[in-house]
Backbone bond lengths (Angstrom), bond angles and torsions (degrees), N, CA, C in turn:
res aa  C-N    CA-C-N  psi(-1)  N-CA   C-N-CA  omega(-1)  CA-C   N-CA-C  phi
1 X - - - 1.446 - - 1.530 108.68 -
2 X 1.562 121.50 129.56 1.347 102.96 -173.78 1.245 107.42 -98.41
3 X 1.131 137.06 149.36 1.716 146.61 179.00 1.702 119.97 -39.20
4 X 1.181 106.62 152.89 1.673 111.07 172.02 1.574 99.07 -50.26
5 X 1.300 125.43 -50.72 1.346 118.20 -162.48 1.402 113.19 -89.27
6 X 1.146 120.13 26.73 1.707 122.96 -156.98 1.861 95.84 -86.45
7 X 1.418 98.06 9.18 1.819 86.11 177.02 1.249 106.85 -106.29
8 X 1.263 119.36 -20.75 1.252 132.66 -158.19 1.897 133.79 39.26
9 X 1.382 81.82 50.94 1.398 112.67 -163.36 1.414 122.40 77.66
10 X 1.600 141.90 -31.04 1.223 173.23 -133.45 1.602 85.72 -91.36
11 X 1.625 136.38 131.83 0.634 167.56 171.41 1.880 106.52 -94.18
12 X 0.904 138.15 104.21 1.545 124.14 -154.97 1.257 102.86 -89.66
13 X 1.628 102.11 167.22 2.089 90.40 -154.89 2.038 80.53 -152.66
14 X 1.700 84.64 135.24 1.481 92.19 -165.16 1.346 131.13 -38.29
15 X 1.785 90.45 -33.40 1.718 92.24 -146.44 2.000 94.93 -82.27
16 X 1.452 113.15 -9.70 1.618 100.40 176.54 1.495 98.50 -101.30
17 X 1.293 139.98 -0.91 1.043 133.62 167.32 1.823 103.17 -56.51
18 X 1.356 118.54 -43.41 1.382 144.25 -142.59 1.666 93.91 -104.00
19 X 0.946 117.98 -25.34 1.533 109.33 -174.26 1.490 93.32 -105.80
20 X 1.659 129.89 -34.08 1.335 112.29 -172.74 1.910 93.52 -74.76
21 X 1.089 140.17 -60.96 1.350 123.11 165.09 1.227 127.83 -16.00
22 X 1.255 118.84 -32.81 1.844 116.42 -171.92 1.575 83.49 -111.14
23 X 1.047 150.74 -7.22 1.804 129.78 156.23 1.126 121.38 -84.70
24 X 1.537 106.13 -9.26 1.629 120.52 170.24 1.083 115.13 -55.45
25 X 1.551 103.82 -58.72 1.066 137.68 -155.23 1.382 113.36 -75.91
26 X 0.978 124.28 -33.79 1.613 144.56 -165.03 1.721 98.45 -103.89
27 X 0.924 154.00 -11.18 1.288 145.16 -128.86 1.270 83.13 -169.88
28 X 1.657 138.74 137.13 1.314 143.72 142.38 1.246 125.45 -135.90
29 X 1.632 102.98 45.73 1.481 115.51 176.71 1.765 105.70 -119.17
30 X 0.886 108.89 138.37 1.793 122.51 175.38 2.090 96.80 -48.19
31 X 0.877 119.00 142.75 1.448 125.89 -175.15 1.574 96.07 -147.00
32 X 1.265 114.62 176.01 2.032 126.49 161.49 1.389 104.60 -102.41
33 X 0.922 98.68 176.06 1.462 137.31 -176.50 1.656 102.12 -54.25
34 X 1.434 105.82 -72.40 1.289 91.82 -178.67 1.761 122.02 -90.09
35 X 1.357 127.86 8.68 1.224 136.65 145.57 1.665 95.38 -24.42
36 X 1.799 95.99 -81.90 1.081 100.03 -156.27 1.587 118.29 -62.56
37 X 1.101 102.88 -35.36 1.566 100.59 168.59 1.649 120.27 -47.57
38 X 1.291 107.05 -25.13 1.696 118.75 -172.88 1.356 111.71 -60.33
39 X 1.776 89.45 -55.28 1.429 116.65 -177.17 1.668 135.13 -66.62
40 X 1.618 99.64 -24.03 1.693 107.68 -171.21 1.206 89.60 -111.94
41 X 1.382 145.46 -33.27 1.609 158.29 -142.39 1.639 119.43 60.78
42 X 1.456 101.14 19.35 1.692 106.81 173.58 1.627 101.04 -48.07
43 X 1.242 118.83 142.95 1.249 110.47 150.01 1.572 140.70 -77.02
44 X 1.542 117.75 123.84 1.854 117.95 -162.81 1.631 82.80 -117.48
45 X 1.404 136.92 68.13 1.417 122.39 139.32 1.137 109.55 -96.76
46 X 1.551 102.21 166.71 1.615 110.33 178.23 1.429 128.31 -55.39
47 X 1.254 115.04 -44.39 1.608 102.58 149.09 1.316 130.06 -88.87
48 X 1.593 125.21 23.37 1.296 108.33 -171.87 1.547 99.78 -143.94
49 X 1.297 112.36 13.82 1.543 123.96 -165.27 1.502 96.89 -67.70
50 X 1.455 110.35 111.58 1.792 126.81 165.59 0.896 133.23 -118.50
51 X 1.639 117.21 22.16 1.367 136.32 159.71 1.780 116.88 -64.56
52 X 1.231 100.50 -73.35 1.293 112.43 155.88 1.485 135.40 6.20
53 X 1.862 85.69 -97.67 1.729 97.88 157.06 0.817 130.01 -52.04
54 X 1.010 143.70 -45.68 1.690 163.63 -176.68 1.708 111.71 -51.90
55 X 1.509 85.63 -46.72 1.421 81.79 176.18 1.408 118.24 -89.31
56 X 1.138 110.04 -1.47 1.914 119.60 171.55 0.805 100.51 -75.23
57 X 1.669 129.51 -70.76 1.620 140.66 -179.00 1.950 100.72 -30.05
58 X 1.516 106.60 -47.16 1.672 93.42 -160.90 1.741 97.48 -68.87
59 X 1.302 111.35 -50.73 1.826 121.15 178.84 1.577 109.14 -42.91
60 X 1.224 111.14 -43.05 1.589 123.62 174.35 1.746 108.41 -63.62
61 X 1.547 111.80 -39.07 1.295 96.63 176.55 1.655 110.58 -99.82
62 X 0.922 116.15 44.64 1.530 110.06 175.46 1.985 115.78 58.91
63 X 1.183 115.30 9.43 1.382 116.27 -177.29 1.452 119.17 -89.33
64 X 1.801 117.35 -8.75 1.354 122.07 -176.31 1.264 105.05 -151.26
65 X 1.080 129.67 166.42 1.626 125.95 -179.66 1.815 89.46 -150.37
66 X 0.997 107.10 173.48 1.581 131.88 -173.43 1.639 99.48 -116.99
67 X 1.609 108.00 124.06 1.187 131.75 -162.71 1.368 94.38 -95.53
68 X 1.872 110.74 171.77 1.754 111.43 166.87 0.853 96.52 -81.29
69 X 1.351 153.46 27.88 1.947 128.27 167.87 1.337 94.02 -114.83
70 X 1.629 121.39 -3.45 1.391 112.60 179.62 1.572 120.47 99.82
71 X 1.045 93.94 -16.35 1.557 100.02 173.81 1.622 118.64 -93.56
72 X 1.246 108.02 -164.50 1.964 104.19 -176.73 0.941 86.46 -100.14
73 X 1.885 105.38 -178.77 1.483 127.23 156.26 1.993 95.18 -161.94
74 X 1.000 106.75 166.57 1.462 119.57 -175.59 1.163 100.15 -86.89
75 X 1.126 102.56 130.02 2.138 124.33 163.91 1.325 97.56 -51.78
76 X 1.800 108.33 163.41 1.279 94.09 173.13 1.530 103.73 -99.59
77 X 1.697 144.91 30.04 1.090 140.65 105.06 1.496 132.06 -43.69
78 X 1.141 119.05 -55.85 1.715 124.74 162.37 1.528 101.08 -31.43
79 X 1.583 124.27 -60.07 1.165 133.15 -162.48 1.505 99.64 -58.83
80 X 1.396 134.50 -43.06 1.414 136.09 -168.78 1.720 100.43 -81.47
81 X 1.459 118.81 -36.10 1.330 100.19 -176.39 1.281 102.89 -91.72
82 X 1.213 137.82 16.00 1.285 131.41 170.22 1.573 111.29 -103.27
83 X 1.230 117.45 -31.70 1.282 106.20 163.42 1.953 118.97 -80.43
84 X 1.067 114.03 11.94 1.311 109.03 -153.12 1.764 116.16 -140.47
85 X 1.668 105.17 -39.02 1.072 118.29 154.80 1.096 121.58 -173.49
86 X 1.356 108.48 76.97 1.628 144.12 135.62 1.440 119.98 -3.70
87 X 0.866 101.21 -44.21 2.040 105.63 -177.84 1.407 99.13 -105.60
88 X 1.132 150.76 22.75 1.608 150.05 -170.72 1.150 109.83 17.82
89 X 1.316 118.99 65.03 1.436 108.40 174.68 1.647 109.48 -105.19
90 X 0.976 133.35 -12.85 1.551 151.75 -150.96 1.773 77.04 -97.25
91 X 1.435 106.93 151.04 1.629 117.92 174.61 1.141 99.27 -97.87
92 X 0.953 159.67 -42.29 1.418 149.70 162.43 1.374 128.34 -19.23
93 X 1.227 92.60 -58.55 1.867 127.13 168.55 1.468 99.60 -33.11
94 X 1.828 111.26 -65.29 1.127 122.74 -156.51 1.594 113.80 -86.71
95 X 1.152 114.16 -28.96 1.668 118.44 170.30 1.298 115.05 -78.60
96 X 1.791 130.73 -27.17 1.051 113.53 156.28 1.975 128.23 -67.12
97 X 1.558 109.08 -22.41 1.154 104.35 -172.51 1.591 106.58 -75.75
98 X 1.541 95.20 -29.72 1.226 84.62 -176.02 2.082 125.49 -96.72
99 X 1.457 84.87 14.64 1.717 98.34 170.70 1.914 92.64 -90.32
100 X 1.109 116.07 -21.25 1.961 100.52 170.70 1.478 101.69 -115.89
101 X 1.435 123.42 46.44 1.651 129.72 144.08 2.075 98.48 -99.51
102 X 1.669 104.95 -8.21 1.366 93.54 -170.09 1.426 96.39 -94.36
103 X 1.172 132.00 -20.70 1.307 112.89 -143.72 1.316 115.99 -88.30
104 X 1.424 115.06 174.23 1.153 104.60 -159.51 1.140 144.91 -81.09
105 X 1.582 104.70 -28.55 1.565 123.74 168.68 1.471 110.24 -91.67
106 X 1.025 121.37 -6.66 1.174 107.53 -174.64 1.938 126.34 -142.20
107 X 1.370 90.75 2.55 1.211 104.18 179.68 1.415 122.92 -108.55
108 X 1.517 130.00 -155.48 1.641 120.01 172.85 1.408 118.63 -99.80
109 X 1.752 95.95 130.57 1.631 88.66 -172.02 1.655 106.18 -48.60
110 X 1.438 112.50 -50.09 1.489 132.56 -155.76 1.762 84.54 -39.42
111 X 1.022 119.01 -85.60 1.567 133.63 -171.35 1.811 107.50 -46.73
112 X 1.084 125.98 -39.55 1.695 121.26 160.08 1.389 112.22 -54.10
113 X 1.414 114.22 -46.50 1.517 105.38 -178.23 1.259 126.95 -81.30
114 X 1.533 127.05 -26.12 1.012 131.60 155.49 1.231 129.74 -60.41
115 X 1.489 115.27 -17.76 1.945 124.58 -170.50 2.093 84.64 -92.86
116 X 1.215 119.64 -43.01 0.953 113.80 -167.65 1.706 114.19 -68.60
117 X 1.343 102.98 -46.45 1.702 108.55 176.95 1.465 107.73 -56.81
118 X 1.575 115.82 -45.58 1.558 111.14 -171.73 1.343 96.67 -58.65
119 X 1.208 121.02 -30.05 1.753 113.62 -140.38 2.122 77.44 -98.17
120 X 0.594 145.33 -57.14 1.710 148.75 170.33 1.753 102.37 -21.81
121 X 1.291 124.92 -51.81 0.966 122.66 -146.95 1.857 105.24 -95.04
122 X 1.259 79.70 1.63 1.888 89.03 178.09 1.823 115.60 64.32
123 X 1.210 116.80 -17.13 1.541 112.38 -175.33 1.210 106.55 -85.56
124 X 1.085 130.99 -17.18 1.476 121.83 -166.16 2.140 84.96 -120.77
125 X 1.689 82.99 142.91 1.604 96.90 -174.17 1.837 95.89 -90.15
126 X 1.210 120.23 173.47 1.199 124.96 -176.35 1.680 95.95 -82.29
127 X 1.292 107.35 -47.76 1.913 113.66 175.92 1.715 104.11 -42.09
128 X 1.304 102.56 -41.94 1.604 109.48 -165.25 1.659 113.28 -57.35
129 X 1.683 90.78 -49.74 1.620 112.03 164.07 1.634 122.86 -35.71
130 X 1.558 90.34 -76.14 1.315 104.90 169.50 1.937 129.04 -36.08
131 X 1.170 98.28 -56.28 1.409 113.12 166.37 1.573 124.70 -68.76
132 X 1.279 120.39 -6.96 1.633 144.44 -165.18 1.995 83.19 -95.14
133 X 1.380 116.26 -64.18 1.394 130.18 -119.91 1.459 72.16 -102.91
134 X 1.940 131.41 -55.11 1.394 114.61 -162.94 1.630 120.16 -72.87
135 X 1.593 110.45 -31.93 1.530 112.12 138.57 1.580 134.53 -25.04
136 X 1.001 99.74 -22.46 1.384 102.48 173.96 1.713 117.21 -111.44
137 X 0.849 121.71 1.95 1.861 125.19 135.47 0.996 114.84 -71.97
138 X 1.443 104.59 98.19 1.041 124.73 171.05 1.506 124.24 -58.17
139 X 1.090 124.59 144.37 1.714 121.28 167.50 1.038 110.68 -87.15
């Protein structure tokens, strides 16, 4: 389950979602923080460090998992949206990633409890959700 703070305020924004996937992908050696920052040009300063999150957001959506050597590797969902739609622009893309930000073992409480309260209170449609939450991947 990843933490309330697992965003670290950072709102996740496609195009490093999409480049940390293809350094995943390409690369299967354990690296740091700012390696990778070197390498993709995410920004890792102290207030602007989006390595981090980014890589929670992808673990949160089912697109990477954490290997025994410690490093990532692509889900074999990651593997389909990476060959397929890479830039998340497709809604599909985005309502499935964000149906495993709900789940339970493995996703964000913050985002389970909120999909669940909206969805409790009957006014808000699950589509509504969906379209609320994929709006907010940023480009």
């Amino acid at each position: 389950m990843l933490p309330l703070s697992f965003a670290s305020s950072f709102s996740p924004e496609k195009h490093y979602l999409s480049v940390l996937m293809k350094y995943i992908k390409t690369h299967r050696k354990s690296c740091s923080v700012e390696e990778i920052s070197d390498r993709t040009g995410i920004p890792n300063g102290k207030s602007s460090g989006k390595v981090v999150p980014h890589l929670r957001y992808l673990q949160g959506m089912n697109l990477i998992e954490a290997t025994e050597s410690g490093w990532y590797q692509l889900t074999p969902f990651g593997k389909v949206v990476f060959e397929n739609d890479r830039s998340f622009s497709d809604s599909l893309t985005a309502w499935c990633c964000h149906a495993f930000m709900c789940d339970e073992d493995n996703g964000a409480i913050l985002y389970r409890e909120i999909f669940n309260y909206l969805s409790a209170c009957h006014k808000t449609t699950r589509q509504e959700i969906v379209k609320c939450v994929s709006q907010n991947l940023h480009t």
